[in-house]
C-alpha positions as CSV (number, residue, x, y, z in Angstrom):
1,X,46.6,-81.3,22.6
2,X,46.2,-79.8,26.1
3,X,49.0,-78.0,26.4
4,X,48.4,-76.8,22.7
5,X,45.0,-75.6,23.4
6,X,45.9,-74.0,26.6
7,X,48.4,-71.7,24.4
8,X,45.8,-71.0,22.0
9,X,43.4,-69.6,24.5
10,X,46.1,-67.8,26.1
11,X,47.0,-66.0,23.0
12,X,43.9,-65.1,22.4
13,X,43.0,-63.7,26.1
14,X,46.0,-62.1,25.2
15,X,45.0,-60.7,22.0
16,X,41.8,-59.8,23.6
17,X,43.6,-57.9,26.2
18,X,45.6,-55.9,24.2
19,X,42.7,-54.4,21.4
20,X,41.3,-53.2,24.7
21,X,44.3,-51.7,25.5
22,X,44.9,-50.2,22.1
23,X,41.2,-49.7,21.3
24,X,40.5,-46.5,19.3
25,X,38.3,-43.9,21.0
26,X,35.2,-43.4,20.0
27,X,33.9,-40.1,18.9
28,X,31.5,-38.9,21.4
29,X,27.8,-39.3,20.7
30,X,26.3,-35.9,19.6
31,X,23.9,-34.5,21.8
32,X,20.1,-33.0,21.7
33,X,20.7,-29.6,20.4
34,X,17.8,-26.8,19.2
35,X,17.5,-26.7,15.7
36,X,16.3,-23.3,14.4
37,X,15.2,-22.8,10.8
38,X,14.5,-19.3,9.1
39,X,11.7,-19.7,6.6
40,X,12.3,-18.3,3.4
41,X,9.9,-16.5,0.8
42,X,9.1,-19.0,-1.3
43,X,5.7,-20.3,-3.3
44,X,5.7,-23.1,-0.7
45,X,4.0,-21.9,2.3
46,X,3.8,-24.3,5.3
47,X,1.3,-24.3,8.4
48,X,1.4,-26.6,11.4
49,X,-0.8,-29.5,10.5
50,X,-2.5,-32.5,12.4
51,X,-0.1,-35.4,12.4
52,X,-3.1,-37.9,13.2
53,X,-4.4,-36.9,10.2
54,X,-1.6,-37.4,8.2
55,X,-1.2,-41.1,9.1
56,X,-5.5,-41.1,8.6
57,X,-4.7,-39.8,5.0
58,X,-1.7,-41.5,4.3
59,X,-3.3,-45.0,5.2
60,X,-6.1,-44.6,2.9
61,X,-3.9,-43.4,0.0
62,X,-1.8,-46.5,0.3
63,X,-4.2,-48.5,-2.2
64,X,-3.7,-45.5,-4.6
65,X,0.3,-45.5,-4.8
66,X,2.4,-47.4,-2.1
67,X,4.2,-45.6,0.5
68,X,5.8,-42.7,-0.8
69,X,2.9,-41.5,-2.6
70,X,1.1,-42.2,0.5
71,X,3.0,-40.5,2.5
72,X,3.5,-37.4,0.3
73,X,-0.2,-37.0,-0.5
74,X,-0.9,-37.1,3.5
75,X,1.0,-33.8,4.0
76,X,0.2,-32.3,0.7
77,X,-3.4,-32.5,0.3
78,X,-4.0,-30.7,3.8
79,X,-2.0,-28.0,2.5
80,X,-3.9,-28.1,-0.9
81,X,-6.8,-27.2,1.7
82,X,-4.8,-24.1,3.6
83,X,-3.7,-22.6,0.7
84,X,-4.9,-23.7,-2.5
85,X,-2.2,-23.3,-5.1
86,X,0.4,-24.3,-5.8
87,X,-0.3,-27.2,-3.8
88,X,-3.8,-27.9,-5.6
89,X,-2.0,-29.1,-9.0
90,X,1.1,-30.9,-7.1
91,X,1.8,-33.7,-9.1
92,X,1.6,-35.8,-5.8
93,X,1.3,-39.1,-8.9
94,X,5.4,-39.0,-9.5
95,X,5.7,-40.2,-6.0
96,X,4.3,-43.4,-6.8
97,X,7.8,-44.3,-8.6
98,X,9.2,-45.3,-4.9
99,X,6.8,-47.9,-4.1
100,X,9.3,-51.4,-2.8
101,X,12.2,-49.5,-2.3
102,X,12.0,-47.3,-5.7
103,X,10.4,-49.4,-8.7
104,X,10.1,-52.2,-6.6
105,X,14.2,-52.8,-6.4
106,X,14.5,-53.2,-2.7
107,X,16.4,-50.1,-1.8
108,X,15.3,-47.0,0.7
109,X,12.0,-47.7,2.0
110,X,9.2,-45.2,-0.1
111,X,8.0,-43.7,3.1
112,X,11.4,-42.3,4.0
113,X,11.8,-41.2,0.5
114,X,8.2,-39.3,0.7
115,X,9.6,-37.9,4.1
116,X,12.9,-36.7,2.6
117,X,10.9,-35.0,-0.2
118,X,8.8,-33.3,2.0
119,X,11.4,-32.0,3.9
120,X,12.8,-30.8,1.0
121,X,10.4,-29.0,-0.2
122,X,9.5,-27.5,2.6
123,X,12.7,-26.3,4.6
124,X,15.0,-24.5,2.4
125,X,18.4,-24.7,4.3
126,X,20.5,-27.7,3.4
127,X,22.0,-28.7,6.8
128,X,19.0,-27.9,8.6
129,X,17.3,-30.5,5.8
130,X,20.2,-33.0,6.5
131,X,19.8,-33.2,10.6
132,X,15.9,-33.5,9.9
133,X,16.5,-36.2,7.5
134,X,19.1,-37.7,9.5
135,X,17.1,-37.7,12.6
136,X,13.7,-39.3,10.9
137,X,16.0,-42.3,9.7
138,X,17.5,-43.1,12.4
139,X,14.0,-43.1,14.2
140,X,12.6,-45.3,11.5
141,X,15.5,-48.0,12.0
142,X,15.7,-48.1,16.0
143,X,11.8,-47.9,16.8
144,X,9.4,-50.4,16.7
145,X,6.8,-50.1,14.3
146,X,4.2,-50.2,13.1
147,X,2.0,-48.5,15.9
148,X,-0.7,-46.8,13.7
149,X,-4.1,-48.1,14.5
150,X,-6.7,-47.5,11.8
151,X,-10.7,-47.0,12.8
152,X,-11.4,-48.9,9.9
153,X,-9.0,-51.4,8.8
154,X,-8.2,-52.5,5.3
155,X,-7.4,-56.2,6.7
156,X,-8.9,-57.4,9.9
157,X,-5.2,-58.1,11.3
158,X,-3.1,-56.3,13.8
159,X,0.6,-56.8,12.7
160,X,3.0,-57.1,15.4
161,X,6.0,-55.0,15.5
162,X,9.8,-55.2,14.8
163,X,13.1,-53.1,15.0
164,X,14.0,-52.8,11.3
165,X,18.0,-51.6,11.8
166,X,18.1,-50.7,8.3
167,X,16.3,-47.9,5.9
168,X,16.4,-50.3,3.4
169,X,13.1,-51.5,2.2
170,X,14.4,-54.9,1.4
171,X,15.9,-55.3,5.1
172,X,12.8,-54.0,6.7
173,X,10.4,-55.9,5.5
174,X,12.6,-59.5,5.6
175,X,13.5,-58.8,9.4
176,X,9.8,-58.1,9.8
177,X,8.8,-61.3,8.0
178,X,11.2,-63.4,10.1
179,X,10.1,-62.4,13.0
180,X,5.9,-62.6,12.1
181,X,6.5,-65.3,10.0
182,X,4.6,-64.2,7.0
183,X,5.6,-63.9,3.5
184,X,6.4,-61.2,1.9
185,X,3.8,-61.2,-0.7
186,X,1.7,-62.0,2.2
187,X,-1.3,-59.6,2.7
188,X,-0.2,-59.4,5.8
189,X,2.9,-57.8,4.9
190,X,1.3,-55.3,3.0
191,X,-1.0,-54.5,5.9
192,X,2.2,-54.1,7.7
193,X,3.5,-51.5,5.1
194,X,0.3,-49.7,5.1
195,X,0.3,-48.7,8.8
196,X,4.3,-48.0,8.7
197,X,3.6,-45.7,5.6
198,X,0.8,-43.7,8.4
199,X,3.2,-44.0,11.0
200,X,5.9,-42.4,8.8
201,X,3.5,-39.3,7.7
202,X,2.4,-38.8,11.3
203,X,6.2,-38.6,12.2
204,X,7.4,-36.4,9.2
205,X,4.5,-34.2,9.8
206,X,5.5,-34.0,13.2
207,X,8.9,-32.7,12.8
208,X,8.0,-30.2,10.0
209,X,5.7,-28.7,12.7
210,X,8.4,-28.5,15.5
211,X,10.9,-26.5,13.0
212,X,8.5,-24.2,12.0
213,X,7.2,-23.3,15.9
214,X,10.9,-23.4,16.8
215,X,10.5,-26.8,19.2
216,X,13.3,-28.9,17.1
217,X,15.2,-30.8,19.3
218,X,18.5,-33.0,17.0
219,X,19.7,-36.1,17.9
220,X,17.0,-38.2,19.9
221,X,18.4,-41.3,18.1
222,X,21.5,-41.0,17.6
223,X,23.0,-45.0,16.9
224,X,26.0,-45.9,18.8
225,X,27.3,-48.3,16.7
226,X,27.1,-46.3,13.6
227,X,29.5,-43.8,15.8
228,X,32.0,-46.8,16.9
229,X,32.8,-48.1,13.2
230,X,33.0,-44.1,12.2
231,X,35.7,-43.6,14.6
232,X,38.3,-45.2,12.3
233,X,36.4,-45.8,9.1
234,X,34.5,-42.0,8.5
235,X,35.4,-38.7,7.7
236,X,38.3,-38.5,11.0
237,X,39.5,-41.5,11.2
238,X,42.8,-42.6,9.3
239,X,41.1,-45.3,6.7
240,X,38.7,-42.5,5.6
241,X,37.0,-45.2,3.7
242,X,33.4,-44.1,3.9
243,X,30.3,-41.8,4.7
244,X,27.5,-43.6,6.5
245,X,24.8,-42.3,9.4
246,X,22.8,-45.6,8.4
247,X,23.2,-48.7,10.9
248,X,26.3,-50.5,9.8
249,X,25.5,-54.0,11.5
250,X,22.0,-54.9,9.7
251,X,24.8,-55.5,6.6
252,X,27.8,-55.6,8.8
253,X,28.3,-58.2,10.7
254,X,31.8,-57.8,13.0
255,X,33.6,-61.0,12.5
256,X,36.2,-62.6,15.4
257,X,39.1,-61.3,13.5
258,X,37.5,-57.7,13.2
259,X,36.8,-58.0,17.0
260,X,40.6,-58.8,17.8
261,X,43.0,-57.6,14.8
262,X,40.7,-54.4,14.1
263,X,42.2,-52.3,17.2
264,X,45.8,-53.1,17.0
265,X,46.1,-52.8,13.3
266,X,44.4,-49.4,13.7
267,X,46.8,-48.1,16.2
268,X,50.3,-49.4,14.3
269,X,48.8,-47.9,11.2
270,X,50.9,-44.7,9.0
């Protein structure tokens, strides 16, 4: 049994030894880069706007809608104020559809939604939408929130903060439950949502200011795992097998035989 054991750990130290030998290399991580957006002439004027007071507004409008109309309203009702119409008769109500992760099924969290659509609607150019978008995910699943602090709380509770790992509403709200240990249905919880939904508005608003005063920095997040498992799995790598700028391990966790088979089998693949 000793002797067997010894050549099992041997093999395996050796196995060990040579995915690091054969391991693929990773594409390197991108780097901050200035992001410059022309505005076009559209209906949809845009004017640097208070970020506190996005979170302020978003926060209150919670009760109203959840977090996507929340965080919509927060951005368009200031606007509504600058300009009048067409942002006066926004439907901001169709928003409320993303409340739980769109209709309550669990999927992308309603703030980031709201964000998305404000982005959107706002910048015109499709890859300079896409980086922005890109760049408030991967913010939302790497930093710990909620910070917002409201002058006048809805609930008399101060909910401590968590690394979510996931833009999935589902995900975020069960790591932060796990870790608080209240329920989901909890008012708690929904205190907890109310104050990411601000800190979501404040950050949107944020970034819509820097690419319309030409301050846009990319890639301040960028997740390192995300770029290891897209070296052989995305667009260049030979299994080609999938699109993803979402963190891979809050689903996908990397099992032993992923850790030692993964690199060798890559390398002999056609």
């Amino acid at each position: 049994m000793k002797i067997t054991a010894g050549v099992i750990a041997g093999g395996g130290t050796g196995l060990f030894a040579l995915s690091k030998v054969l391991k693929a290399e990773n594409q390197p991580l991108p780097s901050p880069q200035k992001l410059d957006f022309t505005s076009t002439e559209t209906k949809w004027q845009y004017t640097p706007l208070d970020a506190s007071i996005s979170a302020k507004l978003a926060y209150q409008a919670y009760s109203e809608g959840s977090c996507m109309y929340a965080t919509v309203s927060s951005v368009i009702l200031q606007l509504a104020d600058k300009f009048g119409e067409p942002y006066s008769s926004f439907p901001t109500y169709m928003f409320k559809y993303g409340h739980g992760g769109i209709g309550g099924y669990g999927s992308v969290c309603g703030t980031l939604n709201g964000a998305a659509a404000l982005v959107g609607l706002l910048v015109t150019d499709k890859k300079v939408q896409d980086k922005m978008i890109a760049d408030i995910f991967q913010w939302y699943e790497k930093e710990s929130l909620p910070v917002f602090s409201p002058h006048q709380a809805n609930l008399d509770f101060t909910p401590p903060t968590s690394i979510s790992n996931s833009v999935l509403c589902h995900a975020s709200n069960t790591t932060w439950c796990k870790e608080s240990g209240f329920k989901v249905s909890s008012n708690e919880r929904k205190e907890r949502c109310r104050r990411l939904t601000a800190d979501v508005a404040q950050k949107v608003t944020t970034v819509l200011n820097e690419i319309y005063t030409h301050a846009y920095m990319t890639g301040a997040h960028s997740n390192e795992t995300v770029n290891t498992c897209v070296t052989c799995h995305g667009n260049d790598g030979k299994l080609n097998n999938t699109a993803v700028k979402m963190s891979c391990n809050s689903c996908h966790a990397e099992s032993i035989a992923h850790q030692v088979f993964s690199d060798v089998h890559y390398k002999l693949m056609e």
